[in-house]
VMD Tcl script that draws the C-alpha trace (Angstrom):
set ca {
  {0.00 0.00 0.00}
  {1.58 3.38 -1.19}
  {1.81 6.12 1.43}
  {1.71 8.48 -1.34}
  {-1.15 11.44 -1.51}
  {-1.56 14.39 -3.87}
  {0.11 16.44 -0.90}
  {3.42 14.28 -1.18}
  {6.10 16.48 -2.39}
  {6.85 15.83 -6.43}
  {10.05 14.35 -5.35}
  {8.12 10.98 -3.69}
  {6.15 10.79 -6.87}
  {9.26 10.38 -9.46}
  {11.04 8.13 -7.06}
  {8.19 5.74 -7.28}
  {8.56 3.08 -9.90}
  {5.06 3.23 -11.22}
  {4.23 6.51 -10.60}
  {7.44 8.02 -11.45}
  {7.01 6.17 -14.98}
  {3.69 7.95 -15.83}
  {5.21 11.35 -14.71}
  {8.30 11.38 -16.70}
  {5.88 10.18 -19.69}
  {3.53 12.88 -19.33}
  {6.55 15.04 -19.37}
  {8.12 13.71 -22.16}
  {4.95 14.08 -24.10}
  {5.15 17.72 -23.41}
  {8.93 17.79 -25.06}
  {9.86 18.29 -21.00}
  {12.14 16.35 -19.05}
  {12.39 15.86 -15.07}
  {15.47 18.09 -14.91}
  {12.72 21.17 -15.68}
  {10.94 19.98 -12.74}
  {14.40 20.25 -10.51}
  {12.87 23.47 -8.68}
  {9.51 21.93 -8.22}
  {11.05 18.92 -6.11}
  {9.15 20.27 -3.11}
  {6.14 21.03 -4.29}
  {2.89 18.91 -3.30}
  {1.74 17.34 -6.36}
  {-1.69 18.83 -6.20}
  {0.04 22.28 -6.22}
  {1.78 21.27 -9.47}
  {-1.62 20.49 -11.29}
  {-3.12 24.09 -9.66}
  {-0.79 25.91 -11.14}
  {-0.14 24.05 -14.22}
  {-2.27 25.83 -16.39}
  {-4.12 22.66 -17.11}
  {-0.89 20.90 -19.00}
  {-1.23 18.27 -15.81}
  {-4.91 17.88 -15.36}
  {-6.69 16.80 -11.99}
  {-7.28 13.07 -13.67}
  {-3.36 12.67 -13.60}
  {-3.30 13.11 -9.71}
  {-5.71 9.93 -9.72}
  {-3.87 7.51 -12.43}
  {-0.46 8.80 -10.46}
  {-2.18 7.26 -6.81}
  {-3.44 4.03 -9.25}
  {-0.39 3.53 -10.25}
  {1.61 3.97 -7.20}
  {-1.07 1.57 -5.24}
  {-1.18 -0.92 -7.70}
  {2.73 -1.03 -8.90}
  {0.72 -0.97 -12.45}
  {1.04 1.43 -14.79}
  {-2.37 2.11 -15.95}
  {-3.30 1.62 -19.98}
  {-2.95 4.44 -22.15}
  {-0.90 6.72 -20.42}
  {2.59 7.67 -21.69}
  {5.75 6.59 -19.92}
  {9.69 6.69 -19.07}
  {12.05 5.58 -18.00}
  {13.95 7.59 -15.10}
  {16.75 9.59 -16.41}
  {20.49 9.02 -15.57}
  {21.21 10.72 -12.64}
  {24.09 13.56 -13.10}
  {26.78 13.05 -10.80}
  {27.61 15.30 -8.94}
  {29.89 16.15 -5.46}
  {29.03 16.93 -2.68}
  {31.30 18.42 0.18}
  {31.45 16.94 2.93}
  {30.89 19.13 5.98}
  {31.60 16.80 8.86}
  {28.06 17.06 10.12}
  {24.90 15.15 9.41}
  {22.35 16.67 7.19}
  {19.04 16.41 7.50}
  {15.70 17.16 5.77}
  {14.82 20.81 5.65}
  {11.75 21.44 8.00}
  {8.77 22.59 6.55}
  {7.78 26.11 6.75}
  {4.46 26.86 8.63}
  {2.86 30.47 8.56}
  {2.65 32.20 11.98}
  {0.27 35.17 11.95}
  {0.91 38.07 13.80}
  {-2.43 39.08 15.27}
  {-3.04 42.84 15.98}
  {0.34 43.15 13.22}
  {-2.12 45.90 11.23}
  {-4.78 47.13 13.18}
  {-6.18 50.04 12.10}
  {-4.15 50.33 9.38}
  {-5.24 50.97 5.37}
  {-2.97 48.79 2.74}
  {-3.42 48.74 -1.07}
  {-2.70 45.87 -2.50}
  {-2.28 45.11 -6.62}
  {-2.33 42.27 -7.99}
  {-4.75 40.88 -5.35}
  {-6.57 38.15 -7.16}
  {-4.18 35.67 -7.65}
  {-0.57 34.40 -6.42}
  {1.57 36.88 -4.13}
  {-1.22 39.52 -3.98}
  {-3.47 37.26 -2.62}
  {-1.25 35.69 -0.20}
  {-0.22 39.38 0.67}
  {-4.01 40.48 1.05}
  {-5.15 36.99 3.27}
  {-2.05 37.52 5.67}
  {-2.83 41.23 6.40}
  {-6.34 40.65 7.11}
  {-6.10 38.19 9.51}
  {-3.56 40.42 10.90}
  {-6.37 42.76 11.65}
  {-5.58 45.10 8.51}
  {-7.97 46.38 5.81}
  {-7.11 45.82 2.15}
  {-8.17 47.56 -0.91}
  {-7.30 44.27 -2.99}
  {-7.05 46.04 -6.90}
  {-6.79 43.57 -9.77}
  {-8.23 43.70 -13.45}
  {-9.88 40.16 -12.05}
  {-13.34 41.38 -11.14}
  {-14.22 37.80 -10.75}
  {-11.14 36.78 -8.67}
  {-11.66 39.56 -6.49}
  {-15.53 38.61 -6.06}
  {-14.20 35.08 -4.76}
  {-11.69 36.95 -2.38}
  {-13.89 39.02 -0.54}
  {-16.23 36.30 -0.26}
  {-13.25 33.88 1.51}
  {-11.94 37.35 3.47}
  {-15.19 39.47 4.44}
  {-15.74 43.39 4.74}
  {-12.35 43.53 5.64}
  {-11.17 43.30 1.88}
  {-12.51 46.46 -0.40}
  {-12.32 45.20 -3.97}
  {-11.29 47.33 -6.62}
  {-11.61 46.30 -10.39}
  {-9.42 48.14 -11.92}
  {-6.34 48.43 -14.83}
  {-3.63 49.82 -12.72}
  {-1.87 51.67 -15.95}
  {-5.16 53.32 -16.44}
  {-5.06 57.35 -15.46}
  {-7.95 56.76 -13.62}
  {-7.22 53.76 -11.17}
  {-5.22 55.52 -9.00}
  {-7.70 57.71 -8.42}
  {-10.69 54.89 -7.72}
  {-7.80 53.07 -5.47}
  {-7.82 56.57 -3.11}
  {-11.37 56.29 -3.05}
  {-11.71 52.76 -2.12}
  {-9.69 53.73 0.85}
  {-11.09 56.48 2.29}
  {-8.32 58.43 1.18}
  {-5.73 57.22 4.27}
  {-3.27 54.36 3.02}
  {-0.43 53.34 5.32}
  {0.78 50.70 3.27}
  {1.04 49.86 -0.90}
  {2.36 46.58 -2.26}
  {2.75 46.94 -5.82}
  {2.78 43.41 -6.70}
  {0.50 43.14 -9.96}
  {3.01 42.30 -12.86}
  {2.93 39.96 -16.26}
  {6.43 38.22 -17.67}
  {7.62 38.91 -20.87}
  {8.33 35.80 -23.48}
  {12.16 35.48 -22.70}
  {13.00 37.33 -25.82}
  {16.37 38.64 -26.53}
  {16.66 42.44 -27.70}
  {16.39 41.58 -31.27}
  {13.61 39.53 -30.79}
  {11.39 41.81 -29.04}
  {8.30 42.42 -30.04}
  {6.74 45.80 -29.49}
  {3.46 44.64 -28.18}
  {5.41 42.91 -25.63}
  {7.53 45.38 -24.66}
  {4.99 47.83 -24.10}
  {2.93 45.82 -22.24}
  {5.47 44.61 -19.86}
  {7.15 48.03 -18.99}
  {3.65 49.26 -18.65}
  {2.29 47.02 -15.95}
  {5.65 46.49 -14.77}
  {6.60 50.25 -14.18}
  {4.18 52.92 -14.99}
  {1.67 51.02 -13.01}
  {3.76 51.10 -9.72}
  {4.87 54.34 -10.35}
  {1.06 55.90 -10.41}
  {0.07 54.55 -7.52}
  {3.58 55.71 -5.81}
  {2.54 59.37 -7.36}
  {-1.04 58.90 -5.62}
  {-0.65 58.04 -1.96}
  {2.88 59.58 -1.28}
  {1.11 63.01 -0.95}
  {-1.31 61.40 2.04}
  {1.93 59.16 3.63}
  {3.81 62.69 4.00}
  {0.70 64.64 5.58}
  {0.24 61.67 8.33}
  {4.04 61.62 8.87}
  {4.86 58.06 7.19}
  {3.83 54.85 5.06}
  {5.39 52.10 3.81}
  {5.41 50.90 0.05}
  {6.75 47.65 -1.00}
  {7.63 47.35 -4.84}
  {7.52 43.21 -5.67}
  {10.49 43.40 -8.43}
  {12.34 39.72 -9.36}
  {15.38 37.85 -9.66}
  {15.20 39.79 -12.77}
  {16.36 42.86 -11.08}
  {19.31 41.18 -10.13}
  {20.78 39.71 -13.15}
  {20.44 39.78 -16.52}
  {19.92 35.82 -17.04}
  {16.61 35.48 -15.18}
  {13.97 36.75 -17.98}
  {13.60 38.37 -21.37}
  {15.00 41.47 -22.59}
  {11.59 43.50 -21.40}
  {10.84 41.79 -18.10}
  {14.50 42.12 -17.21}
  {14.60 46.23 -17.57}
  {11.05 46.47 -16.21}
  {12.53 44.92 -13.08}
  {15.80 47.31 -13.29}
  {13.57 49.89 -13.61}
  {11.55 49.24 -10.79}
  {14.41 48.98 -8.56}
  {15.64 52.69 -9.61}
  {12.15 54.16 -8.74}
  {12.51 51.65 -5.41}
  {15.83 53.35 -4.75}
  {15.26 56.86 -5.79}
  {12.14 57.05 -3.64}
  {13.69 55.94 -0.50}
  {16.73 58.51 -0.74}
  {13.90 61.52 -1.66}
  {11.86 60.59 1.40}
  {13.94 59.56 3.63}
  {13.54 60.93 6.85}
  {9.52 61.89 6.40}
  {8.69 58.64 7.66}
  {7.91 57.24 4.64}
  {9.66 53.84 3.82}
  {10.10 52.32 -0.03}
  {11.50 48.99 -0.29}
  {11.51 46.26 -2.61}
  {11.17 42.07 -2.37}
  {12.80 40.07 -5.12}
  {11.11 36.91 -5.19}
  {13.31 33.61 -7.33}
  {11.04 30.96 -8.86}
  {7.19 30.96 -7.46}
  {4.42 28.33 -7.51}
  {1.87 31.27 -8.94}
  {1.25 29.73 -12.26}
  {1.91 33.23 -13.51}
  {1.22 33.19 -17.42}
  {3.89 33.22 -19.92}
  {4.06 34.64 -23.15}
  {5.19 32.10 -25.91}
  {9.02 31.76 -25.58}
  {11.25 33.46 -28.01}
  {13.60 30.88 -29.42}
  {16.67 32.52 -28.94}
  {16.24 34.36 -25.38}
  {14.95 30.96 -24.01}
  {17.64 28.74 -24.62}
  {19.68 31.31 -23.25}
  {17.78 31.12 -20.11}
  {17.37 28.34 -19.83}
  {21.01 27.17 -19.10}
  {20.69 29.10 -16.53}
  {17.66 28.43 -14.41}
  {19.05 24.98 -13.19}
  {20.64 26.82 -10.48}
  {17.20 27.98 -9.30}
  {17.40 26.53 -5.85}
  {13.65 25.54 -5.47}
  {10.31 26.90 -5.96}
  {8.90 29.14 -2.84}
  {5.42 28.80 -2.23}
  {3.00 32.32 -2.55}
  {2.57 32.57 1.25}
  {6.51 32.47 1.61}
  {6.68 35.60 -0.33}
  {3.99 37.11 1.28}
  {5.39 36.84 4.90}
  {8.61 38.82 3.29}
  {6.52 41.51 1.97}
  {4.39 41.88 4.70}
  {7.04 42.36 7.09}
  {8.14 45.07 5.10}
  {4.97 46.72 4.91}
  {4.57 46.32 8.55}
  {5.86 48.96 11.24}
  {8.66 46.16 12.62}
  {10.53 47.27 9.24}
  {11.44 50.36 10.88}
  {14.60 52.13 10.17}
  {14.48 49.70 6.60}
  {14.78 52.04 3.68}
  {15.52 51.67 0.06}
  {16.24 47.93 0.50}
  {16.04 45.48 -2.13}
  {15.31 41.94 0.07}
  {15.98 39.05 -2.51}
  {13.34 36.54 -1.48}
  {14.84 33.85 -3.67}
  {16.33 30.70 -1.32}
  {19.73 31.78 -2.41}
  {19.31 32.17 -6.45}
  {20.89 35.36 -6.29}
  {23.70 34.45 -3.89}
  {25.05 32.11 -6.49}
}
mol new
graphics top color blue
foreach p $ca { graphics top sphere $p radius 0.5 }
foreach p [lrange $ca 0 end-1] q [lrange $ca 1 end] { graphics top cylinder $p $q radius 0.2 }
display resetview
């Protein structure tokens, strides 16, 4: 009898004969191999499907527990073998290591009572994960997201604690519907909203793309920066908290787009936090490595993708959306005092490498 469920980390699955057959099949059919999944490792299996984009679909989580309980590989599904295993050194430390302990969130009640935080990108992913831990901090979110349906389902989950704004955050207009939403007092803004670009080198980018990306990416942030400054200064402080990338880091992490988005973002983080420093108000930035968001991906550009490819192998592991958010919300909290202009990289060690 397999121990295995769909909350068993990816890892279990592969290393099961049966099920591990199916997976690297399904893979395989995809023109994927199990070295792509190398960051996933850790990731519950029913977390891979979620954010999949349905290229694993639900049924595969039940022929992957057939198969494991059975020892069978059920009819009709693709399979292969495992793949040679790369060898590789490992230094020995003189100590014995064990298995990473899991990482439970630990809520902070009382963290933002009282306090007003605007949240983009609140639908989905990091925003969402941002939004759920302030509120049961005892903070109120205006949660702002082009997702008028994703924000329906997050007030429902959240209550009157979460003010929902529908809104296009490039738009002239939405920063103005965001000040209304709150009353016209924000203590804290996470600019997390943000789309990826399709890994295209400079002389593949398209100009659709481009635009798009340093639109959302940049201008966005930067309106909603422009709006609630003004109202930080009068109450003598805020805190904003830019979500940039490992793409503000390095220049192997994303296309050409993305990539200066991100570098731009930074510069706005940075120049903010030297022009108000000292009125209280506090600008920092989180750089988040590889996330389990299912964030949507423009069709890779054949050039910029092999490129970056070679290089995302050193990703150290995927971080779940709640793992971000309890990064970001500490900076958005008052415990980040005397924290200004940093860029926190959020990225189990990607960038150290």
């Amino acid at each position: 009898m397999s121990n295995l469920t769909p909350a068993s980390p990816l890892r279990d699955w592969l290393a099961d004969p049966a099920a591990g057959q199916v997976l690297r099949g399904l893979l395989a059919s995809q023109g994927q191999s199990e070295e792509a999944l190398a960051p996933a490792l850790g990731l519950p299996l029913e977390q891979l499907v979620k954010m999949s984009g349905g290229k694993f679909p639900p049924e595969l989580v039940t022929a992957l527990v057939t198969a494991a309980e059975t020892g069978l590989v059920p009819e009709g599904l693709p399979t292969a073998p495992p793949a040679a295993a790369a060898s590789a050194e490992v230094p020995d430390l003189g100590v014995e290591i064990g298995t990473p302990q899991p990482w439970a969130e630990r809520i902070t009640g009382g963290r933002f009572e009282g306090q007003t935080v605007v949240v983009t990108g609140a639908a989905s992913g990091i925003g969402r994960a941002v939004t759920a831990r302030i509120v049961r901090e005892g903070g109120r979110v205006v949660a702002v997201d082009v997702s008028a349906d994703g924000l329906g389902a997050l007030a429902a989950e959240l209550g009157d604690a979460v003010v929902p704004v529908t809104a296009d955050i490039t738009a002239p207009a939405a920063a103005d519907a965001v000040l209304a939403a709150a009353g016209g007092a924000v203590d804290g803004l996470a600019n997390v909203a943000g789309v990826m670009d399709d890994d295209a080198a400079v002389h593949e980018v398209d100009d659709t793309i481009w635009e798009r990306v340093l639109r959302i990416n940049v201008e966005g942030p930067m309106r909603l920066m422009r709006a609630v400054v003004p109202g930080m200064l009068a109450a003598g402080g805020g805190r904003i908290v830019n979500v940039v990338s490992e793409a503000a880091l390095r220049g192997s992490a994303a296309g050409a787009a993305y990539t200066t988005s991100k570098h731009a973002l930074v510069g706005l983080t940075k120049s903010s936090a030297y022009q108000y420093a000292g009125t209280g108000v506090q600008v920092n930035a989180v750089a988040p490595g590889a996330v389990a968001t299912g964030i949507q991906v423009a069709g890779a550009a054949p050039y910029g993708s092999a490129r970056t490819a070679k290089m995302r192998v050193a990703i150290p592991g995927l971080a779940m959306a709640e793992e971000l958010a309890a990064s970001i919300t500490f900076l958005l909290s008052r415990d980040a005092v005397n924290i200004n202009g940093a860029i926190l990289p959020s990225d189990g060690g990607w960038s150290a490498a």
